[in-house]
N, C-alpha and C positions, 0 to 999 in steps of 0.2 A: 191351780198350783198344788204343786207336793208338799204334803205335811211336813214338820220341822224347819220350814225354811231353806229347801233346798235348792231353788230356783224356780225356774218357770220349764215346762215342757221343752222350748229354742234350748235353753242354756243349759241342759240336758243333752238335747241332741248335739248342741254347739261343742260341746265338751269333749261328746264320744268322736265325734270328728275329727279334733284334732288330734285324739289319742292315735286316730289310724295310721299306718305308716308308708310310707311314699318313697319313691324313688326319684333321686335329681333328673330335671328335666332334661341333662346334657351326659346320659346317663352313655347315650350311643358314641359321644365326642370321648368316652375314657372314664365319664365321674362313678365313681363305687359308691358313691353318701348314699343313706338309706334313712330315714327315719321321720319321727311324728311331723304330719302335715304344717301345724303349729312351726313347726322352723325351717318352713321351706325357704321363705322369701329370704330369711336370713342367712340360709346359708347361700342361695344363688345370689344372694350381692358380695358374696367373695370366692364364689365357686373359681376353682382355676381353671375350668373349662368354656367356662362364661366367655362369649364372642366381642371384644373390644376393638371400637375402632384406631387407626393409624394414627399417635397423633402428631407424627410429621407429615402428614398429608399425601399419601401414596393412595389413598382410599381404599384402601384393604381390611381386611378385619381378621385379627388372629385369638387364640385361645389366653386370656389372661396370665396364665402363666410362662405364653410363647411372648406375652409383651415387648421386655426386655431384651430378648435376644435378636427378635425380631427388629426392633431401634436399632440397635446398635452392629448387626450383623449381616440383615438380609434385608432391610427396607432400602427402597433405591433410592428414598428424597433425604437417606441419613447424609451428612456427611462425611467427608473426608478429608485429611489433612497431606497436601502433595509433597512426600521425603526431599523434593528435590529444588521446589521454590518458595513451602514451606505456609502455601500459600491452600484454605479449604472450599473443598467444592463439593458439590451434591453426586454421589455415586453414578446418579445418572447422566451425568456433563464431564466423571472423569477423564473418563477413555480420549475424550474429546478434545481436553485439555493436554492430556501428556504428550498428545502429537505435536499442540504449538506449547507445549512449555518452553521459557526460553533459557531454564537452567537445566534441561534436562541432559544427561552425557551422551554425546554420539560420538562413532566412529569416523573419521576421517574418510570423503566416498572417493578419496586419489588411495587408499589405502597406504598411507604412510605410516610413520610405526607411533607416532602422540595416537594415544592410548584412549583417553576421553578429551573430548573437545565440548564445550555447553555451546548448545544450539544456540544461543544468544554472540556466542563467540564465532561461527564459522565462516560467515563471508570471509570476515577479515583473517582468518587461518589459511582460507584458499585465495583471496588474491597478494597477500601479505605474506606468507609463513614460509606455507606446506611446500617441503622440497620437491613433491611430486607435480605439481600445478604446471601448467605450461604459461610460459611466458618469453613477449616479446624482448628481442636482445635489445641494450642501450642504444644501437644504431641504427635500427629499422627506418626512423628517420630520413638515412642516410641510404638506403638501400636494401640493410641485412633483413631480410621478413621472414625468416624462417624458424618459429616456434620451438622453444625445447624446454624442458624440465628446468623449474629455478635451481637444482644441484649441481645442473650441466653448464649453469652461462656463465660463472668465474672460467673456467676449464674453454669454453669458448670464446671467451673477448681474448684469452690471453692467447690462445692460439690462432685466433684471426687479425690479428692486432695490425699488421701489416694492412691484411686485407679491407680491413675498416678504417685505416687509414687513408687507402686510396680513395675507397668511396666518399668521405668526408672532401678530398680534393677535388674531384668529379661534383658533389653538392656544388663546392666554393666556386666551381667556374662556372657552374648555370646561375649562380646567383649574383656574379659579376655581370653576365652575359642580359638579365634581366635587369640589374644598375641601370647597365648604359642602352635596355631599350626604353627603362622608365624616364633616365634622364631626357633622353631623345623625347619622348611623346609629352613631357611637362612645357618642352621650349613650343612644340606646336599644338600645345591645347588652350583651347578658350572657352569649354565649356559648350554647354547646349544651344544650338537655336534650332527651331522647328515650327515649320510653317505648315499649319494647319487648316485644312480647307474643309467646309460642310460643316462646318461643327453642331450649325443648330439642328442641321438634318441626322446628325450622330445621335445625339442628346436625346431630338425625338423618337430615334429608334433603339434607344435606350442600350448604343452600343458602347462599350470602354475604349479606349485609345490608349497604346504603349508607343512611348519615344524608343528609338532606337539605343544604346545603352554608350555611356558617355565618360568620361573621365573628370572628375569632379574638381575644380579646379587646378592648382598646383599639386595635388595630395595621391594625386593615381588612385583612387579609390574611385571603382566601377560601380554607375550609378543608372538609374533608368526613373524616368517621369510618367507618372499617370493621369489619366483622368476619367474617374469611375463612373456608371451612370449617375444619371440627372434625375433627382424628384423633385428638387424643389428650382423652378426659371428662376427664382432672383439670386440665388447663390452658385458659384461656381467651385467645385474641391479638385485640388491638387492634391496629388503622393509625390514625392521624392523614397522613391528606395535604394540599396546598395546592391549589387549584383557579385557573384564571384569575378574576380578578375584574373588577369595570369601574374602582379605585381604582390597580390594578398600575403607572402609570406614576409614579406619582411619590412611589411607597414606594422603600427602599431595600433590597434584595435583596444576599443571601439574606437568609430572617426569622431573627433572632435573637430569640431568649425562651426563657422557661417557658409548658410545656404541663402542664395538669394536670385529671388524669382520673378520675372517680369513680363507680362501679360501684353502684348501690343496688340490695337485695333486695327488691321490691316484697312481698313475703309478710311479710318480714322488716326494716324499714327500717333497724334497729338494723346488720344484717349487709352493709355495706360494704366497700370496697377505694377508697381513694386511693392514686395512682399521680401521680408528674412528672417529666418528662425537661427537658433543655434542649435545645434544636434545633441547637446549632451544630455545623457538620460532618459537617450529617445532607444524604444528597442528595435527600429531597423536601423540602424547604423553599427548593430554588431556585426559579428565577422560570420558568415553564413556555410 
């Protein structure tokens, strides 16, 4: 030990040590600090050059004093708030977004003169609105099929008015014309019979059967009978379906009735099955 009390040999050299002067480790990233080793640590815990990681989670790492700008400026997992639905997303899922925003403004793609349309609005601008859209006339129905601009069709019924007239009469007499073939075919209909031969040889070969297609009692509604393959011998499945007919316009859909179905044993006539459903709220018996 050194006379007077001045330490030990270490706390001596420990002394001159710190006195020596050092340059910040992050000296190449920009830092200019300079001084006694003794406050290195303390200044690299707020050096602004010091490497900090992201802490929105990009995994990046910038200069402590880029922190800040970095959040809020150039980091991709910052958010962002969309001007247009008001609604925030992560910079990285913007772009992504603005194409299905659904308040974002678009131009009309008939090119009409509405200025902004919000994407959320356009179907219904183009089959509803936009005087550019092409649209069928009120009498296509009837005959008219010929497409024009919804600016053009006030300007077209009134000028075809005549002509849609006639057509509407021409309608009315095939639809008389079809009256009295439906009337004609209700006096001599009776529904299905169908005599079916092989059936267990069907069954075994796991083929289907279609009836020929039939008029459904008094109702003119065009009907056809199935019978699907067979997995299981002790049950037997019937379909009733509806078919297009030539009478389908001017019935009223869906068919509402009784169906009713009867299985004879040709070996056995005695050995029968009557079956009947109602059809409502069945989905083949809408209009197809």
């Amino acid at each position: 030990c050194l006379d007077g009390g001045e330490g030990s040999p270490a706390d001596v050299i420990n002394s001159e040590i710190n006195k020596l002067r050092v340059h910040c480790p992050f000296r190449e990233e920009g830092c200019i600090w300079s001084g006694a080793i003794s406050l290195l640590v303390l200044h690299v815990e707020g050096c602004d050059m010091y490497p900090v990681a992201c802490s929105l989670g990009c995994g990046g790492t910038v200069k402590r004093m880029d922190v800040n700008k970095h959040e809020n400026e150039d980091c991709s997992e910052r958010t962002r708030i969309c001007e247009f639905c008001l609604f925030d997303f992560r910079v990285s899922q913007f772009s992504f977004h603005i194409q299905v925003c659904p308040n974002l403004p678009l131009k009309c793609p008939n090119g009409c003169d509405t200025k902004e349309i919000l994407r959320k609005d356009m179907d219904i601008h183009i089959s509803d609105v936009c005087p550019l859209s092409m649209v069928k006339c009120h009498y296509k129905k009837y005959g008219c099929d010929n497409p024009r601009k919804r600016r053009d069709l006030d300007t077209h019924e009134t000028e075809f008015v005549v002509k849609h007239i006639r057509m509407m009469d021409i309608h009315m007499e095939k639809m008389d014309q079809r009256m009295g073939e439906m009337k004609k075919a209700s006096r001599n209909n009776k529904g299905l019979k169908w005599e079916i031969c092989g059936v267990k040889q069907k069954f075994m070969m796991k083929q289907e059967m279609f009836s020929s297609a039939f008029y459904v009692n008094n109702y003119k509604f065009n009907g056809m009978v199935k019978f699907p393959t067979q997995d299981d011998e002790e049950y037997l499945g019937v379909f009733v379906y509806l078919c297009v007919g030539v009478f389908d316009d001017p019935l009223e859909w869906p068919f509402l009735g009784k169906v009713t179905i009867t299985l004879v044993n040709l070996l056995d006539p005695e050995d029968s099955i009557t079956s009947f459903f109602l059809t409502e709220n069945r989905g083949h018996f809408t209009r197809r």
